[in-house]
mmCIF file of the N, C-alpha and C atoms, coordinates in Angstrom:
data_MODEL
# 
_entry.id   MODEL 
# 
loop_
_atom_site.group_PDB 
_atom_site.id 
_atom_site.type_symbol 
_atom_site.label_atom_id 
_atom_site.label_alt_id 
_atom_site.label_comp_id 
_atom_site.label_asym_id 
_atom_site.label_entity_id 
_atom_site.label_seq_id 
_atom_site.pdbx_PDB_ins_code 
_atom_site.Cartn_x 
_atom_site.Cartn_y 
_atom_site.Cartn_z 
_atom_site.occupancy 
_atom_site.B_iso_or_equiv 
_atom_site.pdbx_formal_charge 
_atom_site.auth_seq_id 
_atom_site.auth_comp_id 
_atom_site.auth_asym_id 
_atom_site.auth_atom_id 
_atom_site.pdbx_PDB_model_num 
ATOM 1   N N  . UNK A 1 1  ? -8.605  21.173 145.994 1.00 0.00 ? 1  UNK A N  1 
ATOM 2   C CA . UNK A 1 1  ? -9.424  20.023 146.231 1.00 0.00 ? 1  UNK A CA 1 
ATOM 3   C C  . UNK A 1 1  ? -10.631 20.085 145.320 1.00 0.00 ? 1  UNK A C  1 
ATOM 4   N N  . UNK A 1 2  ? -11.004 18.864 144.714 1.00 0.00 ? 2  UNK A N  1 
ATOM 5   C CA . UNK A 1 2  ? -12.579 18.498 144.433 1.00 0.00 ? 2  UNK A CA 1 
ATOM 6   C C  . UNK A 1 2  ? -13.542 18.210 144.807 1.00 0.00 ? 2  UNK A C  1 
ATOM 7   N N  . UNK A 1 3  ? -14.372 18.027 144.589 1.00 0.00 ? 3  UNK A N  1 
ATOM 8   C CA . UNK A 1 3  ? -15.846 17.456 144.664 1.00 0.00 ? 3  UNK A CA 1 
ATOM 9   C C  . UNK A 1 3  ? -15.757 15.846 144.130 1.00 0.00 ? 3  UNK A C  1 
ATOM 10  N N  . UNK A 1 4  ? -15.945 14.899 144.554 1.00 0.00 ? 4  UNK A N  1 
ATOM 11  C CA . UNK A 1 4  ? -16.645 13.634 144.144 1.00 0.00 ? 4  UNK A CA 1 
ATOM 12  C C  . UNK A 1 4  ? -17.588 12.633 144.555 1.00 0.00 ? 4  UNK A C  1 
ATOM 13  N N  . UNK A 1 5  ? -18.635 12.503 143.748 1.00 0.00 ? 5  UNK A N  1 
ATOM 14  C CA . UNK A 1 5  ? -19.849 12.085 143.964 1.00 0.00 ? 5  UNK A CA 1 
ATOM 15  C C  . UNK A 1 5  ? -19.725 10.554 143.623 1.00 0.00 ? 5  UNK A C  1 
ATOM 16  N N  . UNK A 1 6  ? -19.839 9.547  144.579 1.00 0.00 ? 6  UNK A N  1 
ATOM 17  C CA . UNK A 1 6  ? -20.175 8.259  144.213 1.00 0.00 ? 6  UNK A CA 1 
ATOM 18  C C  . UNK A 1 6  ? -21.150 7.275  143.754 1.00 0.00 ? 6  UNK A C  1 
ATOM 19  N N  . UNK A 1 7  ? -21.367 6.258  143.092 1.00 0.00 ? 7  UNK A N  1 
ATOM 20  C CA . UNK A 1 7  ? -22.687 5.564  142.987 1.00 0.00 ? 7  UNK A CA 1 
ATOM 21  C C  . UNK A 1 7  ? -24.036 5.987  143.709 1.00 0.00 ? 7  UNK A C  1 
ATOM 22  N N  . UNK A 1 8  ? -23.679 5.796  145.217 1.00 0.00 ? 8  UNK A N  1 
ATOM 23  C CA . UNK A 1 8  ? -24.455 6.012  146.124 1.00 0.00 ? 8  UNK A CA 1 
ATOM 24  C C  . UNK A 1 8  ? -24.768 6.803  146.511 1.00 0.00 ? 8  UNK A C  1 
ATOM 25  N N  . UNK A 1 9  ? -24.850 8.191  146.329 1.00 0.00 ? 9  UNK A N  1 
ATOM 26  C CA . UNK A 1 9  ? -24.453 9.824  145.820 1.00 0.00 ? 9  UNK A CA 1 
ATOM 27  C C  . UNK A 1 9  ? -23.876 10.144 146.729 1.00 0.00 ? 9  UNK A C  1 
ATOM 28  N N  . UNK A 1 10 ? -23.094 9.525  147.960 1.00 0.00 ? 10 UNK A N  1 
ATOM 29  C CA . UNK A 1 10 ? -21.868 10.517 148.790 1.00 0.00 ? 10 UNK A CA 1 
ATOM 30  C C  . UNK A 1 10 ? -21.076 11.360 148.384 1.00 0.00 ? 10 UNK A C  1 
ATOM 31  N N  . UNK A 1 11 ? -21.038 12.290 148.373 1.00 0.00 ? 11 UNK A N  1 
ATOM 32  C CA . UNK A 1 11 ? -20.373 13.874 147.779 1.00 0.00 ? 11 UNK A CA 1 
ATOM 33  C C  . UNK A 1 11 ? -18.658 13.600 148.942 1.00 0.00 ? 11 UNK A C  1 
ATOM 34  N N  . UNK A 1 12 ? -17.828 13.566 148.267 1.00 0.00 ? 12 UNK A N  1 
ATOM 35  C CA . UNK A 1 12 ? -16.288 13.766 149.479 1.00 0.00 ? 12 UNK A CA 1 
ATOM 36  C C  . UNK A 1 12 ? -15.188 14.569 148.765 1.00 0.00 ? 12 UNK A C  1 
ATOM 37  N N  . UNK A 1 13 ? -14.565 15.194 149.406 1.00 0.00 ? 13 UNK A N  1 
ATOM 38  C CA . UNK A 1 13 ? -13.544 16.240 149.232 1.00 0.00 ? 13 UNK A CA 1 
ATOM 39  C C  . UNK A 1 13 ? -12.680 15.017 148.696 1.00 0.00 ? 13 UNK A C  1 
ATOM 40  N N  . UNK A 1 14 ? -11.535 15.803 147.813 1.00 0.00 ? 14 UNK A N  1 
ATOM 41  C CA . UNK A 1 14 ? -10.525 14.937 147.301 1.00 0.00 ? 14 UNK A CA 1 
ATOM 42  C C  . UNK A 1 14 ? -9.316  15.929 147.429 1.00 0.00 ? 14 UNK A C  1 
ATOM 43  N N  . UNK A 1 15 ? -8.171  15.629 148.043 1.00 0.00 ? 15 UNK A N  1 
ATOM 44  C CA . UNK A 1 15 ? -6.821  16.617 147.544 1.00 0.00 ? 15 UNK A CA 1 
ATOM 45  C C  . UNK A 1 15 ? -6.657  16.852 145.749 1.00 0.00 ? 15 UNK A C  1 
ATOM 46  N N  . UNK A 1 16 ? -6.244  17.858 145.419 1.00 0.00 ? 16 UNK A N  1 
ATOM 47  C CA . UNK A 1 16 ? -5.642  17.716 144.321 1.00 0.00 ? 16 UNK A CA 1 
ATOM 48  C C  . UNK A 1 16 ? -4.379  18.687 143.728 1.00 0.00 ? 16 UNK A C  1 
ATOM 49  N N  . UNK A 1 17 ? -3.802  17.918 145.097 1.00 0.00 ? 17 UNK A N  1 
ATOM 50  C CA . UNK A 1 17 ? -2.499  19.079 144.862 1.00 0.00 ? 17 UNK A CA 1 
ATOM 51  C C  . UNK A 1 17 ? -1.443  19.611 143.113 1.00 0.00 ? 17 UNK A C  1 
ATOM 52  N N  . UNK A 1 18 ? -1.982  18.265 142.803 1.00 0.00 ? 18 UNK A N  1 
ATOM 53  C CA . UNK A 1 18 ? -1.017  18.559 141.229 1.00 0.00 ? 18 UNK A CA 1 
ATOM 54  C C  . UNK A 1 18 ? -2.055  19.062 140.342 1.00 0.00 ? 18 UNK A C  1 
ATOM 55  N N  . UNK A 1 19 ? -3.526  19.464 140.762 1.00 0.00 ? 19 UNK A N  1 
ATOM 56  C CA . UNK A 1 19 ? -4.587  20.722 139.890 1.00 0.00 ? 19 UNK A CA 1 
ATOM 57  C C  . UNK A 1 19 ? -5.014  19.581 138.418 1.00 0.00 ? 19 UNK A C  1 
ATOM 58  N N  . UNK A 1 20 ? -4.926  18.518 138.564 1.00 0.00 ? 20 UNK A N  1 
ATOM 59  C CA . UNK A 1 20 ? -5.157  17.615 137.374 1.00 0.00 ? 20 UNK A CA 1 
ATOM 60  C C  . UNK A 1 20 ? -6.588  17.161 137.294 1.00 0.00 ? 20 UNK A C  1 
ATOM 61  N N  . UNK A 1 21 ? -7.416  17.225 138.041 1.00 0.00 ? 21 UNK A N  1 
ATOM 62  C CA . UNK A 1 21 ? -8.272  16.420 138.669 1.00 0.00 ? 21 UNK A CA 1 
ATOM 63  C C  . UNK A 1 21 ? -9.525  17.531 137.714 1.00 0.00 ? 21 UNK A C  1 
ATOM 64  N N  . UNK A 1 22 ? -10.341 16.624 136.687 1.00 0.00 ? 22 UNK A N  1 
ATOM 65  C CA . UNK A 1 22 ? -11.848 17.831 136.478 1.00 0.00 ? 22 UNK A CA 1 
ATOM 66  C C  . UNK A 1 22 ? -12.380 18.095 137.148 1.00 0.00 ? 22 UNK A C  1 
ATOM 67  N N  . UNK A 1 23 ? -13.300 19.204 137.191 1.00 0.00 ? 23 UNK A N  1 
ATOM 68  C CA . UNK A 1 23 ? -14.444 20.256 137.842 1.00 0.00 ? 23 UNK A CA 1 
ATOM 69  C C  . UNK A 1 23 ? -13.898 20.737 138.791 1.00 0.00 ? 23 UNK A C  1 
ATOM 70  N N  . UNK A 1 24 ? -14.918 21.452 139.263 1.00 0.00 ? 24 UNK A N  1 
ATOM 71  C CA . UNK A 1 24 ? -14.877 23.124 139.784 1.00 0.00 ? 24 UNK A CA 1 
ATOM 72  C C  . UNK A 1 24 ? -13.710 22.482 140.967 1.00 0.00 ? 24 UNK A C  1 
ATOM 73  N N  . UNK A 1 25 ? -12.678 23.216 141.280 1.00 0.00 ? 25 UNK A N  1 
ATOM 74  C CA . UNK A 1 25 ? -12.078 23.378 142.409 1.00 0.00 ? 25 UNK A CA 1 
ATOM 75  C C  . UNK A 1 25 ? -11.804 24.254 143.258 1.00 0.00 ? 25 UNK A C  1 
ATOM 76  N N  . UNK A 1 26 ? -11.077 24.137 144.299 1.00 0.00 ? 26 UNK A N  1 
ATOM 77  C CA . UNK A 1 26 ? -11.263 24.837 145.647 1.00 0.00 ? 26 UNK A CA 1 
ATOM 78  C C  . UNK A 1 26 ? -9.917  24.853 146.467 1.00 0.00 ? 26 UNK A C  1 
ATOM 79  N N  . UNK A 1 27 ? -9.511  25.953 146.687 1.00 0.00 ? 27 UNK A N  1 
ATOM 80  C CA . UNK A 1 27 ? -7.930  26.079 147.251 1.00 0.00 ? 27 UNK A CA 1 
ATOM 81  C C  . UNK A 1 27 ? -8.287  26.415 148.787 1.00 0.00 ? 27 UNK A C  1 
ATOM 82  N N  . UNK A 1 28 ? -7.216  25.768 149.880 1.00 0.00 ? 28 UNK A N  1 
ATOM 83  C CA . UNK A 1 28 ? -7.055  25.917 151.423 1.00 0.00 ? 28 UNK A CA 1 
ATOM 84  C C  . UNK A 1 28 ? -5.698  25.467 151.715 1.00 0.00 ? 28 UNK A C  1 
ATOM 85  N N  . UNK A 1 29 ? -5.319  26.419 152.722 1.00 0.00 ? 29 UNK A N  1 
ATOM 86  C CA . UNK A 1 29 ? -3.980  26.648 153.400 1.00 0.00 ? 29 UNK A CA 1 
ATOM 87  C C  . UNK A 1 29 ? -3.700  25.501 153.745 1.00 0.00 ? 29 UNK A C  1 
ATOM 88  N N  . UNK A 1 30 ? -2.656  24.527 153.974 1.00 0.00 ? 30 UNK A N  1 
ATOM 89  C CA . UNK A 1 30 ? -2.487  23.293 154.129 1.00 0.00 ? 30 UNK A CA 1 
ATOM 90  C C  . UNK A 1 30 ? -2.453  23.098 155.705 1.00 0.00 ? 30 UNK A C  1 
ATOM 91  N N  . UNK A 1 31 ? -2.948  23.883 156.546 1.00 0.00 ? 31 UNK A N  1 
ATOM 92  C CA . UNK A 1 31 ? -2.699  24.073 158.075 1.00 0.00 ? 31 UNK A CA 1 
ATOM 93  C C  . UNK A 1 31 ? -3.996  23.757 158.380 1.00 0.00 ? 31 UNK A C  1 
ATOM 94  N N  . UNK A 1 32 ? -3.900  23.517 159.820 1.00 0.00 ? 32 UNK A N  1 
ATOM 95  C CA . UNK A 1 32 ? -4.908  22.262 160.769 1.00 0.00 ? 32 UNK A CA 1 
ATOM 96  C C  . UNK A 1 32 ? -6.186  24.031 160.897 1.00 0.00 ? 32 UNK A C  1 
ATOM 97  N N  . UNK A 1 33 ? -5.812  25.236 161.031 1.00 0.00 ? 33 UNK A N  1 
ATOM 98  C CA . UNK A 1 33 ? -6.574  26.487 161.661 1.00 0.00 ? 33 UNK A CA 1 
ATOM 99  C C  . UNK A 1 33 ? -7.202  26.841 160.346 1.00 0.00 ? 33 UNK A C  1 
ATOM 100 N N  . UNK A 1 34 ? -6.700  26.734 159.097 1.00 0.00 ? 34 UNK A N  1 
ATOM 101 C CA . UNK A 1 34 ? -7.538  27.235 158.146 1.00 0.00 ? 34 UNK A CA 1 
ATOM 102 C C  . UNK A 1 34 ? -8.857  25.788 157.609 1.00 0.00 ? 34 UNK A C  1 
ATOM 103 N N  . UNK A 1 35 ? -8.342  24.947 157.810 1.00 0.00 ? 35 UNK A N  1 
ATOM 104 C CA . UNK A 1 35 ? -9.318  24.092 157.532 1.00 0.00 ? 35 UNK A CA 1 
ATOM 105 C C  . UNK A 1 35 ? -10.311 23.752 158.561 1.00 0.00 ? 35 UNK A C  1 
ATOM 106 N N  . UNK A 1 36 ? -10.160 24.117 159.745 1.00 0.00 ? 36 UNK A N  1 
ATOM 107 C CA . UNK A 1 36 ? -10.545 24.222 160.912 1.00 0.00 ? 36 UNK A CA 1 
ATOM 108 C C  . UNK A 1 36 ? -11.995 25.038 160.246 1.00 0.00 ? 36 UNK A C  1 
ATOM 109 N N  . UNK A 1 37 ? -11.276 26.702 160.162 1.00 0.00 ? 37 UNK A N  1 
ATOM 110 C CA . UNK A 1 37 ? -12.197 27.531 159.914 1.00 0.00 ? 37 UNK A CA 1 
ATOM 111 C C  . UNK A 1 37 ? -13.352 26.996 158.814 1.00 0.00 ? 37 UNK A C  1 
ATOM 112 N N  . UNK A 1 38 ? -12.519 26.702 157.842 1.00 0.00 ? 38 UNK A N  1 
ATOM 113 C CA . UNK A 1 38 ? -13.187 26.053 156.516 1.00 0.00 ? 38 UNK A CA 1 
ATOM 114 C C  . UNK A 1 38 ? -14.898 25.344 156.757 1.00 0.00 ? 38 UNK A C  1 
ATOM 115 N N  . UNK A 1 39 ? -14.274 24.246 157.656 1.00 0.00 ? 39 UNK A N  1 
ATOM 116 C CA . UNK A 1 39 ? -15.007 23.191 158.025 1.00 0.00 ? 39 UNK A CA 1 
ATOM 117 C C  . UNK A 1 39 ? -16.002 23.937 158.975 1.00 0.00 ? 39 UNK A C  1 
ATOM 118 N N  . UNK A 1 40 ? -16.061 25.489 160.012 1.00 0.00 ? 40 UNK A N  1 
ATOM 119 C CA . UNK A 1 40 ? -16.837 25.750 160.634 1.00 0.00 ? 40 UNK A CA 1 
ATOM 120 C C  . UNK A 1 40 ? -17.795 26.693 159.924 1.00 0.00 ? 40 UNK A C  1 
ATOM 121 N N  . UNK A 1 41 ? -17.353 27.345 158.726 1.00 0.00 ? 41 UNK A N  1 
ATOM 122 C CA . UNK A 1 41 ? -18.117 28.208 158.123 1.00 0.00 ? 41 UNK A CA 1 
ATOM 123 C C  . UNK A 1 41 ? -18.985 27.528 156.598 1.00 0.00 ? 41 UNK A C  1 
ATOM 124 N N  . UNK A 1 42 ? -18.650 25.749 156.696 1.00 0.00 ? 42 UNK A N  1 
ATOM 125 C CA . UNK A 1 42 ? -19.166 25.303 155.575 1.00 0.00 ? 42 UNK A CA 1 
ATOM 126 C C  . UNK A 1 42 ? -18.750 25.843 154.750 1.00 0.00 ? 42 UNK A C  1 
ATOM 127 N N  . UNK A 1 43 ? -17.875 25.926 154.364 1.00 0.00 ? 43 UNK A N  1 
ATOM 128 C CA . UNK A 1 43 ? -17.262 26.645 153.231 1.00 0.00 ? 43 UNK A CA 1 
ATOM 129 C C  . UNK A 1 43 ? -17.039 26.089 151.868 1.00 0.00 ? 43 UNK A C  1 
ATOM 130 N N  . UNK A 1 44 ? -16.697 24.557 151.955 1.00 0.00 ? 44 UNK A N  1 
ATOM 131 C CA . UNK A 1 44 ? -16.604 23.764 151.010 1.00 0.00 ? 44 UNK A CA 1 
ATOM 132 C C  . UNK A 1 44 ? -17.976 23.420 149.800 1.00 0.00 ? 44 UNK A C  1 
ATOM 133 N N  . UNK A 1 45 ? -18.945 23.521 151.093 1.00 0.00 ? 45 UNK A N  1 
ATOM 134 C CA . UNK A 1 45 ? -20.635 22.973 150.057 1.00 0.00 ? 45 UNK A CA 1 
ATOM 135 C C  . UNK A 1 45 ? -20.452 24.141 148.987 1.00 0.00 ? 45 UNK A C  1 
ATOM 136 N N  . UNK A 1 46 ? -20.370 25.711 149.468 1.00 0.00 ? 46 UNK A N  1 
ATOM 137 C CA . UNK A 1 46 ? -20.558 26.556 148.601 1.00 0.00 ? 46 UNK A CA 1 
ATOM 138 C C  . UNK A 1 46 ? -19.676 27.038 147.589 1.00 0.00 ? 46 UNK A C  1 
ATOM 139 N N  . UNK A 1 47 ? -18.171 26.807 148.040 1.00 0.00 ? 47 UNK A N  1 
ATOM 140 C CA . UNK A 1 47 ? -16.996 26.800 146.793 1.00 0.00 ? 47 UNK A CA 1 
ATOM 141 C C  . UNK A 1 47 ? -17.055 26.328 145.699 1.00 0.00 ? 47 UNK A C  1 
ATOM 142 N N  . UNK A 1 48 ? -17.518 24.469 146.206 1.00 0.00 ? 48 UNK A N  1 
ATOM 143 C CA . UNK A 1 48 ? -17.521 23.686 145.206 1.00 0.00 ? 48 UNK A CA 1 
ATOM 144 C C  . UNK A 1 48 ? -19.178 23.720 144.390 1.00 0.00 ? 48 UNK A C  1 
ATOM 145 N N  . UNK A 1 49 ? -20.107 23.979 145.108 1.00 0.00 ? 49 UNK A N  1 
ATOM 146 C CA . UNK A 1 49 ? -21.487 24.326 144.565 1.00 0.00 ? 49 UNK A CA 1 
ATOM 147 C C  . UNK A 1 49 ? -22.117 22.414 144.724 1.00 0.00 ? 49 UNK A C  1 
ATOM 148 N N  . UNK A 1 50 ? -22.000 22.293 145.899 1.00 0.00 ? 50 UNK A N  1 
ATOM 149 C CA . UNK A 1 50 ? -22.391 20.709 145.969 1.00 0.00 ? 50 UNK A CA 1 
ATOM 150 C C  . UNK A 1 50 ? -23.779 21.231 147.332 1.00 0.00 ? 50 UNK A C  1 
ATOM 151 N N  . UNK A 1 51 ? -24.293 20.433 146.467 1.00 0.00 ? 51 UNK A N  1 
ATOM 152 C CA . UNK A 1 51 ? -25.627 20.503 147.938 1.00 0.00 ? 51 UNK A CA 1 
ATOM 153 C C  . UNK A 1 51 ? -25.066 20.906 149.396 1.00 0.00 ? 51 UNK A C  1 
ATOM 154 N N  . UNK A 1 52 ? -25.337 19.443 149.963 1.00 0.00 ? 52 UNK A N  1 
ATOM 155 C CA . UNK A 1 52 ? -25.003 19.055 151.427 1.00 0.00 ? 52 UNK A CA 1 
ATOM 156 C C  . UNK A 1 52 ? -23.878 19.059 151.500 1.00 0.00 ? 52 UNK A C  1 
ATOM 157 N N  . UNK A 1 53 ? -23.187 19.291 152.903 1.00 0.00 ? 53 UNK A N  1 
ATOM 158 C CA . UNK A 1 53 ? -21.948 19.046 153.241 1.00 0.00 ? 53 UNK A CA 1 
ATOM 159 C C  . UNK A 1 53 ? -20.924 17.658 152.667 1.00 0.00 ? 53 UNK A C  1 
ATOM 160 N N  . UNK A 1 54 ? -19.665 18.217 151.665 1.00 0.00 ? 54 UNK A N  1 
ATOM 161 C CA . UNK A 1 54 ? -19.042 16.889 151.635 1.00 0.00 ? 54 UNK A CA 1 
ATOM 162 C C  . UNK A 1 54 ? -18.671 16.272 152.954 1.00 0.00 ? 54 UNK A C  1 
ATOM 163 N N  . UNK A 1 55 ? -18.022 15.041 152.368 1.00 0.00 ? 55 UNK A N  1 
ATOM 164 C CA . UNK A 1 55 ? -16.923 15.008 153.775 1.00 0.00 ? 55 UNK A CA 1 
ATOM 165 C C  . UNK A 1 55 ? -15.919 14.809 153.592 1.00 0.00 ? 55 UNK A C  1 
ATOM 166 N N  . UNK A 1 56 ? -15.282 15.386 154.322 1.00 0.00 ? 56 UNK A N  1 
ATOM 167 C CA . UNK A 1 56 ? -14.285 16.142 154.241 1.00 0.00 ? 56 UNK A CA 1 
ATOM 168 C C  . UNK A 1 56 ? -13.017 14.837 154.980 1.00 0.00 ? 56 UNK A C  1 
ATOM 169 N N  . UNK A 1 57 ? -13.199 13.849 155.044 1.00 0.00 ? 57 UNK A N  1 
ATOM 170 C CA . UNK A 1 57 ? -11.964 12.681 155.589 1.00 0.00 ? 57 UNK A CA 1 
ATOM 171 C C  . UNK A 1 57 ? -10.955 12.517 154.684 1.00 0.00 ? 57 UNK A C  1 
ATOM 172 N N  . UNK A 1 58 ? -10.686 12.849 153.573 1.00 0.00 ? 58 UNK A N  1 
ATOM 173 C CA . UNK A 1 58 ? -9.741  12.968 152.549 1.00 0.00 ? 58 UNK A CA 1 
ATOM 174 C C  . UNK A 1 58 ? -8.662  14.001 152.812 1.00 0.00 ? 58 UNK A C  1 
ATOM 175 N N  . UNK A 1 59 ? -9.869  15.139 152.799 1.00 0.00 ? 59 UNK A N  1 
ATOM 176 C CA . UNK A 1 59 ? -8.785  16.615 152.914 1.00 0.00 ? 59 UNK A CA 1 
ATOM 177 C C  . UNK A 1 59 ? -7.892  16.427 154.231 1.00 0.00 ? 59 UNK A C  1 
ATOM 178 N N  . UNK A 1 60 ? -9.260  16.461 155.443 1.00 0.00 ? 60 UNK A N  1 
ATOM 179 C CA . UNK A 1 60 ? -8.141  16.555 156.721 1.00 0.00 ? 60 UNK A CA 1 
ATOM 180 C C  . UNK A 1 60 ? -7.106  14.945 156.722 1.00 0.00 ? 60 UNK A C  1 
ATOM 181 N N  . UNK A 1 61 ? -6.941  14.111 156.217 1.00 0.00 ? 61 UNK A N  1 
ATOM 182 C CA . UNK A 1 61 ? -5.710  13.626 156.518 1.00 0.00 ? 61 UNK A CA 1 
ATOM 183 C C  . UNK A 1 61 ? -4.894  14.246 155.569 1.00 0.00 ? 61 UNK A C  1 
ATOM 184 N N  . UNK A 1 62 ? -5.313  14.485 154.362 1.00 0.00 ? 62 UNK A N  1 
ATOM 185 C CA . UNK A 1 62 ? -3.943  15.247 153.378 1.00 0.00 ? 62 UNK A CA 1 
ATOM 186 C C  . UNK A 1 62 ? -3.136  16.516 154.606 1.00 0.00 ? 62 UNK A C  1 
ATOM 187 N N  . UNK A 1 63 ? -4.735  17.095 154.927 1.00 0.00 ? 63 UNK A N  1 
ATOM 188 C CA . UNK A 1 63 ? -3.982  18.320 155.720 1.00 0.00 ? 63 UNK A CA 1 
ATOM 189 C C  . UNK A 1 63 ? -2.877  18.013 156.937 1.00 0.00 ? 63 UNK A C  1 
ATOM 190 N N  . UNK A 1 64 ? -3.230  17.035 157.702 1.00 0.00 ? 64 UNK A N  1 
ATOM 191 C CA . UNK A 1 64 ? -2.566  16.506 158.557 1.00 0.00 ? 64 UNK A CA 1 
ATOM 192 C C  . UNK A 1 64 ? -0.839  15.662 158.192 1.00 0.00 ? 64 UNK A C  1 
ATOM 193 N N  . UNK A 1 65 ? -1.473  15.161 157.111 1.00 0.00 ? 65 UNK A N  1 
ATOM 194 C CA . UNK A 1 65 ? 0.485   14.990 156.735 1.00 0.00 ? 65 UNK A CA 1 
ATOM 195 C C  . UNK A 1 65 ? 0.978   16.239 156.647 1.00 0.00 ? 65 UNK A C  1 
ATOM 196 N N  . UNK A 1 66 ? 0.761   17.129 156.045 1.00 0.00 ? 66 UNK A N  1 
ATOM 197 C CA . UNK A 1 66 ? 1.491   17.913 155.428 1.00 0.00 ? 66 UNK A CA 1 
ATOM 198 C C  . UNK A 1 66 ? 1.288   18.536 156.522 1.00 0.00 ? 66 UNK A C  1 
ATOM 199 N N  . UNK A 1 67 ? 0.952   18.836 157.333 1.00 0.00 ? 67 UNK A N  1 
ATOM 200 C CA . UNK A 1 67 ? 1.044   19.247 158.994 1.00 0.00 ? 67 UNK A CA 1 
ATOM 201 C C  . UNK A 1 67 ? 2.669   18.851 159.374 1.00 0.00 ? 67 UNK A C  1 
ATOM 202 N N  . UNK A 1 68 ? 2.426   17.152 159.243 1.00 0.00 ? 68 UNK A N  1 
ATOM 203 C CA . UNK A 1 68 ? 3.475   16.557 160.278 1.00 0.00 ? 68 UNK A CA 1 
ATOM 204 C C  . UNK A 1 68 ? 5.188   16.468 159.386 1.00 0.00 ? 68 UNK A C  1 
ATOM 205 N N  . UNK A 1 69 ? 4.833   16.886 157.663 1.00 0.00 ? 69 UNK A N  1 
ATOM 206 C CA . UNK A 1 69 ? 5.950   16.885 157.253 1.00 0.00 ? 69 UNK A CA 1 
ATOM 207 C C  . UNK A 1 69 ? 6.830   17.545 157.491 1.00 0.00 ? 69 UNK A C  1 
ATOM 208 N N  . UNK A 1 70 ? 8.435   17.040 157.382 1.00 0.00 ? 70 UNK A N  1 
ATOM 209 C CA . UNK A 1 70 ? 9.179   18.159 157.997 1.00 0.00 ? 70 UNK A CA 1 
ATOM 210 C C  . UNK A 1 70 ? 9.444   19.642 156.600 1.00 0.00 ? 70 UNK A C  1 
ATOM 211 N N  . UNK A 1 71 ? 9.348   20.437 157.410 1.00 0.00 ? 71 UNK A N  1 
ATOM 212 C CA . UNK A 1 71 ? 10.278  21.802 156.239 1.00 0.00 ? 71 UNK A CA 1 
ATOM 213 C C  . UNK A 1 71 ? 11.461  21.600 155.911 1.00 0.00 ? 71 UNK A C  1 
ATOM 214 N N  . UNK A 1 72 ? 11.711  22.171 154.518 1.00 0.00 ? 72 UNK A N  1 
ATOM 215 C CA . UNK A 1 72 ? 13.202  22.185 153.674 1.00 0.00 ? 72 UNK A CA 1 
ATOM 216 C C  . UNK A 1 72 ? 13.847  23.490 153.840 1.00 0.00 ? 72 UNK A C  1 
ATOM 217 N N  . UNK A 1 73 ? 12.598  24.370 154.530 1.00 0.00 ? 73 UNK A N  1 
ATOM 218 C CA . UNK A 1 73 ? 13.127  26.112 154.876 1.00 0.00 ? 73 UNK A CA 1 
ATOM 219 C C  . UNK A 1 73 ? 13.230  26.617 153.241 1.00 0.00 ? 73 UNK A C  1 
ATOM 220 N N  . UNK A 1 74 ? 12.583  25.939 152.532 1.00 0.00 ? 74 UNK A N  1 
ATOM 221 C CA . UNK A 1 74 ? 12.271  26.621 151.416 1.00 0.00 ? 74 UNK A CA 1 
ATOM 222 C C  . UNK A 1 74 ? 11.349  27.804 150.850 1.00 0.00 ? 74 UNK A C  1 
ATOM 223 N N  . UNK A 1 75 ? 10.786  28.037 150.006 1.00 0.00 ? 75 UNK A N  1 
ATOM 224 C CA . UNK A 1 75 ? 9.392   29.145 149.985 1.00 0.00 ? 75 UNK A CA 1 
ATOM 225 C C  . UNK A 1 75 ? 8.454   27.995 150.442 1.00 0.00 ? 75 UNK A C  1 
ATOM 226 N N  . UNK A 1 76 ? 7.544   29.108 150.945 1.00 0.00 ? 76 UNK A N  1 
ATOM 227 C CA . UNK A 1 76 ? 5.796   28.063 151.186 1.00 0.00 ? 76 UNK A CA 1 
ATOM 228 C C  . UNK A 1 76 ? 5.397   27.462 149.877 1.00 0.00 ? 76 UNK A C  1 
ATOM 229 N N  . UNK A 1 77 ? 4.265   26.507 150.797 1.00 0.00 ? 77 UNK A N  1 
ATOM 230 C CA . UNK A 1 77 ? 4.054   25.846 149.392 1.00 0.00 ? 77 UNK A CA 1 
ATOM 231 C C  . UNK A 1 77 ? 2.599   25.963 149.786 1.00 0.00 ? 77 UNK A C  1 
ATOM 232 N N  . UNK A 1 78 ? 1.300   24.954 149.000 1.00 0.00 ? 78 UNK A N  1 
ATOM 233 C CA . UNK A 1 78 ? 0.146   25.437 149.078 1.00 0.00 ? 78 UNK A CA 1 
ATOM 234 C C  . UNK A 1 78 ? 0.105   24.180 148.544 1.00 0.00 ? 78 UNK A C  1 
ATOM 235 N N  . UNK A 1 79 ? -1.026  24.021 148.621 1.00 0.00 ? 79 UNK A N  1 
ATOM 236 C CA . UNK A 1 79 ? -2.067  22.956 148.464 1.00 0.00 ? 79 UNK A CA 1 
ATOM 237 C C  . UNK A 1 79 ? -3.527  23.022 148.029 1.00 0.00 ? 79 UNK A C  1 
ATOM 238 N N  . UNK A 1 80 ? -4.183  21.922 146.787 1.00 0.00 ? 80 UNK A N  1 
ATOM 239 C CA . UNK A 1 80 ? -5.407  22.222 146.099 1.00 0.00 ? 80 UNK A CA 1 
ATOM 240 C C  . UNK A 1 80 ? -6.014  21.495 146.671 1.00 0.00 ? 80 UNK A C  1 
# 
């Protein structure tokens, strides 16, 4: 995931699972408990080096599909 700052300077998490996306990025387990943690230890302001807390409404629905998708019983996969 990224950092992106808008006009209005709102700072928000972005998925970027295919790693295409410029500046600094930030890797988390695609599960509801690691982003959980993420989100309780502020973890994101300091990964990405952004002031204040992003927000984070981007990530947790990415996280949440990929929650509800079904498995192929393939290897794990991961998410940026």
């Amino acid at each position: 995931m990224v950092a992106e700052t808008d006009d209005a300077g709102v700072t928000r998490l972005v998925p970027d699972p295919r790693h295409l996306m410029p500046g600094r990025g930030a890797w988390l387990h695609p599960t509801g408990g690691c982003l959980d943690q993420a989100l309780r230890r502020r973890a994101f302001g300091r990964a990405l080096r952004v002031g204040a807390g992003p927000d984070p409404a981007a990530v947790v629905a990415h996280v949440e599909a990929h929650d509800r998708a079904p498995t192929t019983g393939g290897a794990g996969t991961t998410a940026g």
